[in-house]
N, C-alpha and C positions, 0 to 999 in steps of 0.2 A: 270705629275709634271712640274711645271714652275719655273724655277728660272731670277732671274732678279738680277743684279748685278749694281749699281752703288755708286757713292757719297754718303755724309750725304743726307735724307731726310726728310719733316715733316712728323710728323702724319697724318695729312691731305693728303700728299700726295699719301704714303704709302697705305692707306685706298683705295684710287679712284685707284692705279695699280691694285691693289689685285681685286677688284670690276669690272672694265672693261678688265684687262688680261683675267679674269676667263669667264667674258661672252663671247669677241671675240673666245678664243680658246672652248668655248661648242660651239656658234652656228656654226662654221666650221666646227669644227670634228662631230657633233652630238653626244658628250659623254655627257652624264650629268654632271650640273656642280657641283653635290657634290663627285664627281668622281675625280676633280684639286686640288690639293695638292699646293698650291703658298709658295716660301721661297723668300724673298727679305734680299740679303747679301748689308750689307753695308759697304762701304771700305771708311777708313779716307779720307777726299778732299786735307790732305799734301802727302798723297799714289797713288794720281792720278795727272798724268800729260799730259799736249796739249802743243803742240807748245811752248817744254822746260818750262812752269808755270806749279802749282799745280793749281789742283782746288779751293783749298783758296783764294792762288791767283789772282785767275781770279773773282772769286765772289766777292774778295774785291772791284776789278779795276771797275766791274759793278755797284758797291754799292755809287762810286766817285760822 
């Protein structure tokens, strides 16, 4: 089982963890990878914070 926990993310994103978590973790372990279970929790970007800013915050500041 893989879980992976961050920020909002796209669809698109979303898709390519799931896709290459699941392959890095079969060819290391040698488990098959219909054997990986992936959950990706997503936590609001006002519930995450760096350096005293939320994540909103910060993706706004990027967005300038």
């Amino acid at each position: 089982m893989i879980v992976f926990e961050s920020g909002q993310l796209s669809e698109k994103v979303k898709k390519e963890l799931i896709d290459k978590l699941t392959d890095v973790s079969a060819a290391i372990t040698e488990i098959p990878k219909s054997l990986f279970f992936v959950t990706i929790r997503e936590i609001p970007d006002e519930n995450i914070a760096v350096g005293g800013k939320t994540v909103k915050e910060l993706k706004m500041e990027k967005c300038k």
